[in-house]
C-alpha positions as CSV (number, residue, x, y, z in Angstrom):
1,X,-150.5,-12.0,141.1
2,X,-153.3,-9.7,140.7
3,X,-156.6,-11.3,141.7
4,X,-159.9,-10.4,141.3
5,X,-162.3,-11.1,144.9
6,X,-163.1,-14.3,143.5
7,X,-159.6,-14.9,143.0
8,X,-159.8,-14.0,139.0
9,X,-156.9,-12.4,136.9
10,X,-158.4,-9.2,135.8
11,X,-157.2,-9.5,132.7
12,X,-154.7,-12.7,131.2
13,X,-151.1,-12.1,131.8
14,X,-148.4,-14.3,132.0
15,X,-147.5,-15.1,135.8
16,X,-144.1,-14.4,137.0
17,X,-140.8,-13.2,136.9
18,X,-137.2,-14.7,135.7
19,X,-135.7,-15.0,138.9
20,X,-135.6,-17.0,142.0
21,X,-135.1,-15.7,145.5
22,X,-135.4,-18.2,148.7
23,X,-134.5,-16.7,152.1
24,X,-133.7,-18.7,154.8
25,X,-136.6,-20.2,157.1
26,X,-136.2,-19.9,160.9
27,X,-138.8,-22.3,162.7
28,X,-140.8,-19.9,165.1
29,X,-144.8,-21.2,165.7
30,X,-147.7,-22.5,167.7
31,X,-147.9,-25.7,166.5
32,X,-145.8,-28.5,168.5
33,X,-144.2,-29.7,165.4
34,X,-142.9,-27.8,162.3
35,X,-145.6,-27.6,159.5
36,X,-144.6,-25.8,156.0
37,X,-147.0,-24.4,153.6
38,X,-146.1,-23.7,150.0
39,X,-148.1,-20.0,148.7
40,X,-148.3,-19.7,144.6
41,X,-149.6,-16.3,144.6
42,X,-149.9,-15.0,148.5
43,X,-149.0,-11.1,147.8
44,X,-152.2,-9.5,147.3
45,X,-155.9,-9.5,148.8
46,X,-157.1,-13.2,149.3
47,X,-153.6,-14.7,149.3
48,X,-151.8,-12.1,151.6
49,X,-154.7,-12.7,154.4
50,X,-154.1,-16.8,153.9
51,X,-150.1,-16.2,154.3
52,X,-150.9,-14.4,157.2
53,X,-153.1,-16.7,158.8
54,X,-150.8,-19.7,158.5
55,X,-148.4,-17.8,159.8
56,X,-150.4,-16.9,163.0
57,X,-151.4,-21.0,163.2
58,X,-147.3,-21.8,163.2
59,X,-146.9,-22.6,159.6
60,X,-143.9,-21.6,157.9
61,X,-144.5,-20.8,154.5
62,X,-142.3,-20.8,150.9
63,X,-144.2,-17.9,148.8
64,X,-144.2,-18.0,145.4
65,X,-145.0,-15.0,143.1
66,X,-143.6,-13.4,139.9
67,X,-141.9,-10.5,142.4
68,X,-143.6,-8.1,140.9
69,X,-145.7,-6.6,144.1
70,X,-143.6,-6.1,146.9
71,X,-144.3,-8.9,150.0
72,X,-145.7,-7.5,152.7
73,X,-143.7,-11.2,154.5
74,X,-140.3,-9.2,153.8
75,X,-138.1,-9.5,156.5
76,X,-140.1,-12.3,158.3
77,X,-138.4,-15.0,158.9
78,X,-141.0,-17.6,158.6
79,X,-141.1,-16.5,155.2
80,X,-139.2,-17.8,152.3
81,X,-139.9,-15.9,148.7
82,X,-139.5,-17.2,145.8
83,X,-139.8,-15.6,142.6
84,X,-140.9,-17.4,139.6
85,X,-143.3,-18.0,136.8
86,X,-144.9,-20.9,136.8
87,X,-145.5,-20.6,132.9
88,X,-142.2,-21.6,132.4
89,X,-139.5,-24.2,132.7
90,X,-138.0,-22.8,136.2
91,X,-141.7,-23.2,137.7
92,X,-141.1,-27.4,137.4
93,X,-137.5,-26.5,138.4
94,X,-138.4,-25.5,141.9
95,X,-140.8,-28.2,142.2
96,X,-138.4,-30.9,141.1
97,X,-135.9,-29.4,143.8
98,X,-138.2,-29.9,146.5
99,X,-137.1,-32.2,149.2
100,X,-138.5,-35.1,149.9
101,X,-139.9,-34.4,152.8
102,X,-142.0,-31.5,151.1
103,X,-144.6,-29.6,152.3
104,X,-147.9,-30.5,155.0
105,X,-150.4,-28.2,152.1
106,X,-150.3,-26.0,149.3
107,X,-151.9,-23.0,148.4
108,X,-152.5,-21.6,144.6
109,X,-154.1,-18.7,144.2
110,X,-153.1,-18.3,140.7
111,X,-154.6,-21.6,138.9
112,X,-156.8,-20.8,136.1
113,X,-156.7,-23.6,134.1
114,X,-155.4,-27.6,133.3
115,X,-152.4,-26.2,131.9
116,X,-151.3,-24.4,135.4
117,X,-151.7,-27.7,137.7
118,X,-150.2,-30.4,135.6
119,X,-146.9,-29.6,137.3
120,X,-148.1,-29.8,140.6
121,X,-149.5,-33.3,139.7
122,X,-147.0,-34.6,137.7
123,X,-143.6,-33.0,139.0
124,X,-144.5,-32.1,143.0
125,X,-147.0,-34.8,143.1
126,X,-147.6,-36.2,147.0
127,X,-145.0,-33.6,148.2
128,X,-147.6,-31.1,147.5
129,X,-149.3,-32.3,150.7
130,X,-152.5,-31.3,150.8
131,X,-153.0,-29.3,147.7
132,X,-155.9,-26.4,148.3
133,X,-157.1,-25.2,145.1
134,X,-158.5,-22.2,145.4
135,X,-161.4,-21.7,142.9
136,X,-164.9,-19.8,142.2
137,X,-168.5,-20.2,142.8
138,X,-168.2,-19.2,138.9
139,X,-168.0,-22.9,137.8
140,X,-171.8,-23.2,138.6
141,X,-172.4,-20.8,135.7
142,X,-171.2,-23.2,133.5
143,X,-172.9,-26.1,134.9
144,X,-176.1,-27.2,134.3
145,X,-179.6,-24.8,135.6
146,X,-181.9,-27.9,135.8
147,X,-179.9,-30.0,138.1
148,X,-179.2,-27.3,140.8
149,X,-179.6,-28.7,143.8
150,X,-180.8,-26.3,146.8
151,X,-180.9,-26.5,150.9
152,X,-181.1,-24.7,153.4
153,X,-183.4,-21.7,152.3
154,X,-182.8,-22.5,148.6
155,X,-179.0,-22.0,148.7
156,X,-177.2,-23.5,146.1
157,X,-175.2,-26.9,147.2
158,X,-171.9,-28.0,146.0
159,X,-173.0,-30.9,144.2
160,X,-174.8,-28.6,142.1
161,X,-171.2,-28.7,139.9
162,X,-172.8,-30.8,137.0
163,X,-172.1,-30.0,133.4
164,X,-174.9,-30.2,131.0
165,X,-175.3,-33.4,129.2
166,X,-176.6,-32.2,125.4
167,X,-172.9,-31.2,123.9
168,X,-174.1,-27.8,122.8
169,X,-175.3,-26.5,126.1
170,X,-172.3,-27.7,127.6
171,X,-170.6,-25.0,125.0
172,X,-172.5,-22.6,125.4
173,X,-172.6,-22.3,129.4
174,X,-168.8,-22.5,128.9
175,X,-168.6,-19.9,126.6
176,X,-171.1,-17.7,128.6
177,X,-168.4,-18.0,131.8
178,X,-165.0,-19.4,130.3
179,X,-163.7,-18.4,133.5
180,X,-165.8,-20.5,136.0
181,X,-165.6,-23.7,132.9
182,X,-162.1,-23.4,133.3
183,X,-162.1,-23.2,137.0
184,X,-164.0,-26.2,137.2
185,X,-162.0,-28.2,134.7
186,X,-159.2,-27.8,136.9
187,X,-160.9,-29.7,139.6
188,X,-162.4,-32.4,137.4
189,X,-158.4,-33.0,136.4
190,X,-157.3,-33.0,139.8
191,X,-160.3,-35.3,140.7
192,X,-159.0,-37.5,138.0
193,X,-155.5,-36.8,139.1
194,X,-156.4,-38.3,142.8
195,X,-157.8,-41.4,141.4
196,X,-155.0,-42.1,139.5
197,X,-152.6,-41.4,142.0
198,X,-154.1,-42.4,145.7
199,X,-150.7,-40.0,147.2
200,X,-152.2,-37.2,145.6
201,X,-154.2,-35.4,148.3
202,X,-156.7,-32.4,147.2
203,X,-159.5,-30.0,147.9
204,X,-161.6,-27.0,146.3
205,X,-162.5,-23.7,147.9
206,X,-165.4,-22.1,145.9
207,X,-165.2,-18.4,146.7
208,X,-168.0,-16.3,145.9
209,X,-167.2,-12.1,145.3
210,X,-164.8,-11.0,147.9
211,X,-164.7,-8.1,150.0
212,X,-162.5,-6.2,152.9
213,X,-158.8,-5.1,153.6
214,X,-156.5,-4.4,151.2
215,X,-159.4,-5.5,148.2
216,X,-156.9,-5.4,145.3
217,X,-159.5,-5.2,142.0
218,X,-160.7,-2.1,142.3
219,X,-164.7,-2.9,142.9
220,X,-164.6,-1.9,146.3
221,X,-162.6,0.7,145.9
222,X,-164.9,1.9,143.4
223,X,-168.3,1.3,144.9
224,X,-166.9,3.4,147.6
225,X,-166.3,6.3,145.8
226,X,-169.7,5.8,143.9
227,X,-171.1,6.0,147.5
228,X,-168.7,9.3,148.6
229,X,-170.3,11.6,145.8
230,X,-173.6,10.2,146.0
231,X,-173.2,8.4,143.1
232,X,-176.1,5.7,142.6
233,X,-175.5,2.1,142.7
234,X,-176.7,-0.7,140.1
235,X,-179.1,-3.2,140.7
236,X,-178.9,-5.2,137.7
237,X,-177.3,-8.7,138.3
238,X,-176.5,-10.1,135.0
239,X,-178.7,-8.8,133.0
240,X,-181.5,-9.2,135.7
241,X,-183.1,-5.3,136.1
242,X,-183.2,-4.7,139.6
243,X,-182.3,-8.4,140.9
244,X,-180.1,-6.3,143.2
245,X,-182.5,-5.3,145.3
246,X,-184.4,-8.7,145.8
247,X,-182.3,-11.7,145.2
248,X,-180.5,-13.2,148.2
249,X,-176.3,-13.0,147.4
250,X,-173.2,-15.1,149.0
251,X,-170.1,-12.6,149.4
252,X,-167.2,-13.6,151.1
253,X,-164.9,-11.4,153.7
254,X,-161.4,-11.5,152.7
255,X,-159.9,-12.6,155.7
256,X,-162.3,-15.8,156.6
257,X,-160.8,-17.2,153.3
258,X,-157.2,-17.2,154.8
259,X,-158.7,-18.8,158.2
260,X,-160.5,-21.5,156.1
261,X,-157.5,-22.0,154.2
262,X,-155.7,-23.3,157.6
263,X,-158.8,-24.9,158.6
264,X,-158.7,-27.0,155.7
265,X,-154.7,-27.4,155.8
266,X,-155.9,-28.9,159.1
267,X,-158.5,-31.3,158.3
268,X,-156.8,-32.9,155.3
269,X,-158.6,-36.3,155.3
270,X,-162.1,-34.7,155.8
271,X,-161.9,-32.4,153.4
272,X,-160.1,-34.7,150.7
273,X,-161.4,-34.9,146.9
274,X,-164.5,-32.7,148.5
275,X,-165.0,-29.0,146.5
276,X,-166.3,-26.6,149.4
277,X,-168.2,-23.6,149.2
278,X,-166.1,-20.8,151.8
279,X,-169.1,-18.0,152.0
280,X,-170.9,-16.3,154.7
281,X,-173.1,-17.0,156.9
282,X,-175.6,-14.2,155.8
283,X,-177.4,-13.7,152.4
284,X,-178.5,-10.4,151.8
285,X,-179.7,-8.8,149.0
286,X,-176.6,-6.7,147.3
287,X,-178.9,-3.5,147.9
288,X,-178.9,-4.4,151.5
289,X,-175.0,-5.2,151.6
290,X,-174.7,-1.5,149.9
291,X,-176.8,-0.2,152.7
292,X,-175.1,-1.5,155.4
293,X,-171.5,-0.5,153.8
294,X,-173.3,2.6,153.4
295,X,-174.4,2.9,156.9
296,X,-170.3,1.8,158.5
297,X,-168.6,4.4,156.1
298,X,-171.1,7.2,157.9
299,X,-170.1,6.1,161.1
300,X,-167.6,7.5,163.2
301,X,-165.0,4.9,164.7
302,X,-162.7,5.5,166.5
303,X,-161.5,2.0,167.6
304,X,-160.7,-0.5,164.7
305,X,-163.7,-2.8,164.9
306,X,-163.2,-6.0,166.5
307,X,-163.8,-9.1,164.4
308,X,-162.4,-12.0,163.9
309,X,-160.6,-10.7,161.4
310,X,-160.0,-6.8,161.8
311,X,-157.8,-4.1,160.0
312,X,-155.7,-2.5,162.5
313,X,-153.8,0.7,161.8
314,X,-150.6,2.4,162.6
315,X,-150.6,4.8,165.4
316,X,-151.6,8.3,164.0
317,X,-153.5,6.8,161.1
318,X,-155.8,9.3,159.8
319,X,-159.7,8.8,158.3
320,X,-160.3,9.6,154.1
321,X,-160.7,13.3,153.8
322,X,-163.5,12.6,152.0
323,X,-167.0,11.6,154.0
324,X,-169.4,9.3,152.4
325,X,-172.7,11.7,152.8
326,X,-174.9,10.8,155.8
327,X,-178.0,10.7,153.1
328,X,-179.6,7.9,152.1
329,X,-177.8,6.0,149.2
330,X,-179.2,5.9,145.4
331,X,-180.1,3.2,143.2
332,X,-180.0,2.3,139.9
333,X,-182.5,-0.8,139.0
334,X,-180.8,-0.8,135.2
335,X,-177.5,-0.3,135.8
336,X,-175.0,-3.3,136.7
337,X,-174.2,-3.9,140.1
338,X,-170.4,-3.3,138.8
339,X,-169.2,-6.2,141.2
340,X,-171.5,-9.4,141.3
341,X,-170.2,-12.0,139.0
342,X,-172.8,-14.5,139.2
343,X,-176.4,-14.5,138.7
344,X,-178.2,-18.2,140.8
345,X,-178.4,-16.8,144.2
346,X,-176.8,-17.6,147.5
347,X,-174.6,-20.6,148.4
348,X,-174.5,-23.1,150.8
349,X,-172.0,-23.3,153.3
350,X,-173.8,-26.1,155.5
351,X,-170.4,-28.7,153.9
352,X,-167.5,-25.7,155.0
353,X,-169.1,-25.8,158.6
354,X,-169.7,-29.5,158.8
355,X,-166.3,-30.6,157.9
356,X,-164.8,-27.2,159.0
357,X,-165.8,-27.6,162.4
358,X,-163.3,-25.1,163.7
359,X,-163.7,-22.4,160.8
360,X,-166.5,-20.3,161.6
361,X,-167.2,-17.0,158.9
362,X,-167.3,-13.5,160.8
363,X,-170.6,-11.9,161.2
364,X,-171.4,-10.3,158.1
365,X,-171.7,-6.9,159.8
366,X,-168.8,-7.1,161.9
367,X,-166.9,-7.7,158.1
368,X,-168.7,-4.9,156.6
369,X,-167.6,-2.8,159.4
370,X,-163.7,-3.9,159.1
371,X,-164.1,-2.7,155.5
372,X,-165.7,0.4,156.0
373,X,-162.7,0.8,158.5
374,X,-160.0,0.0,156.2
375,X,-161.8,2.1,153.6
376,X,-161.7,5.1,155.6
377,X,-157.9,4.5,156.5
378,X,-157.1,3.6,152.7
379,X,-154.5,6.4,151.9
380,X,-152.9,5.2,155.3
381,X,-153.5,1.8,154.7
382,X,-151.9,2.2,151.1
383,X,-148.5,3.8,152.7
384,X,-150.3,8.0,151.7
385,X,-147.5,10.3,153.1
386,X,-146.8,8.5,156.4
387,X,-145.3,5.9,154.4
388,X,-146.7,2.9,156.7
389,X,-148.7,0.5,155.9
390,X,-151.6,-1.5,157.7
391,X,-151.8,-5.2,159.2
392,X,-154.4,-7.8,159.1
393,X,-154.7,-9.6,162.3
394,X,-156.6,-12.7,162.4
395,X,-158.2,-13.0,165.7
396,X,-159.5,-16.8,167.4
């Protein structure tokens, strides 16, 4: 499924393929007993670093996707695939011919509105386990300004998710980000759905912009190569002129969303009916995130970086043959930060670590220093002439 980093389609497009695939399962984990994990949309960015992490915490997972990006999980064992669209008929077809027993959690990556969870409600129901929708910080942009409620050095908390009363504002925030309203209609139906149903378990991940290996929208990719000919960087947020260079900013590190993603698969009754925000610790301002990207690409490595979640390359990889300029990088106060999607400031994570306990987000510069890595190894990293590709290691 292609995903935006706040796990966004770029565009609409229907989501899947005609055919399923399953492979067999072989049991092989950590974990004392046999867990399974069901994936809708664990290919790409986001949910290829959550597939990954379950597998490294003894899950085995079923991984559902249209088919059309090649698994990076073929030929592991712990893997089955499963290729199907889940906006149509065979989509409640696999679900219906789910065991019994089904699975401890699932994962969708590729829910973007009522229409796409009904099925896991009303067909997989409690065999769904713990279902983990994955969704945006972009529902506060269709929630209501006034009631915005703020802690810890003004961060925005998750019970700030409150539409606005008057009917018309409620329209118009919606139409302003019919992304995030849909996003957060989801959970309001799965919120309902729980009530409804006391077997049906469920939680929220609110992601804000994503970054790091194998960043599949093309933003990164991009504000690296604005960087590489000296290009200069927006600093408009929103419409904001130069908010970019003053207003604190929650990003996310792609591979902390795959270890929260266990963590919460591990702490189903704490983090039940509760909507999370998975961010990092940090807040800089975008121009200072810029800067410190900056500041990695120009350095030399020649060691992957260690973090808790670090690209690691094949042996002979070899760095861009294009530098980023050792000079100072250039600004743009009216020109749109070409990656920020929201425009209220940085989130609160103080719920994640409080019911989290054992998920902790990697130091933001040991993240922006993965990145630059991977960045520097991304004709390697992409397969380039050597044909390999590179792993994603999530380190405890």
């Amino acid at each position: 499924v292609r995903m935006s980093a706040c796990g966004r389609q770029t565009r609409p497009a229907p989501l899947g393929v005609d055919v399923l695939e399953p492979m067999s399962v072989q049991g092989a984990g950590r974990l004392p007993q046999r867990r399974r994990a069901l994936v809708i949309g664990g290919t790409q960015f986001l949910g290829r670093h959550s597939v990954r992490a379950l597998l490294d915490a003894g899950y085995e997972v079923t991984l559902l996707s249209r088919g059309r990006t090649r698994s990076p999980f073929a030929g592991d064992a712990r893997v089955t695939h499963v290729r199907c669209n889940r906006e149509r008929d065979e989509f409640a077809e696999f679900l219906r011919g789910v065991p019994d027993e089904g699975f401890d959690a699932t994962v969708d990556f590729c829910a973007y509105a009522p229409e796409h969870v009904r099925p896991i409600v009303d067909v997989l129901g409690a065999r769904a386990g713990l279902y983990v929708f994955i969704s945006t910080d972009s529902v506060y942009m269709a929630c209501d300004p006034s009631r915005f409620v703020r802690e810890h050095g003004g961060r925005l908390a998750e019970s700030s998710a409150t539409r606005p009363e008057d009917a018309r504002e409620r329209a118009a925030r919606a139409a302003r980000d019919e992304y995030g309203s849909l996003k957060l209609e989801v959970e309001e139906q799965l919120a309902h759905a729980s009530a409804r149903d006391g077997s049906f378990s469920w939680t929220a991940l609110r992601l804000p912009d994503a970054f790091g290996p194998f960043e599949n929208t093309g933003r990164q990719a991009a504000l690296v190569r604005r960087l590489r000919r000296s290009s200069s960087i927006g600093l408009r947020i929103e419409g904001e002129v130069g908010a970019g260079a003053r207003r604190p900013v929650s990003l996310v590190f792609g591979p902390d969303v795959g270890l929260a993603v266990v963590a919460a698969c591990g702490a189903p009754s704490a983090v039940r009916g509760r909507a999370l925000n998975i961010c990092a610790r940090e807040a800089p301002t975008w121009e200072a995130f810029v800067r410190a990207l900056h500041a990695a690409l120009t350095t030399e490595v020649t060691e992957v970086p260690e973090a808790s979640a670090a690209a690691a390359a094949p042996a002979g990889a070899a760095p861009s043959p294009t530098p980023v300029p050792a000079n100072t990088p250039r600004f743009a106060v009216e020109r749109d930060t070409q990656f920020l999607s929201t425009d209220f400031g940085a989130l609160s994570g103080a719920l994640a670590g409080e019911l989290l306990p054992h998920w902790r987000a990697t130091v933001l510069e040991e993240a922006v220093r993965a990145t630059a890595w991977f960045e520097n190894h991304r004709a390697t990293a992409r397969g380039g002439s050597r044909k390999r590709s590179l792993t994603v290691t999530a380190m405890t």
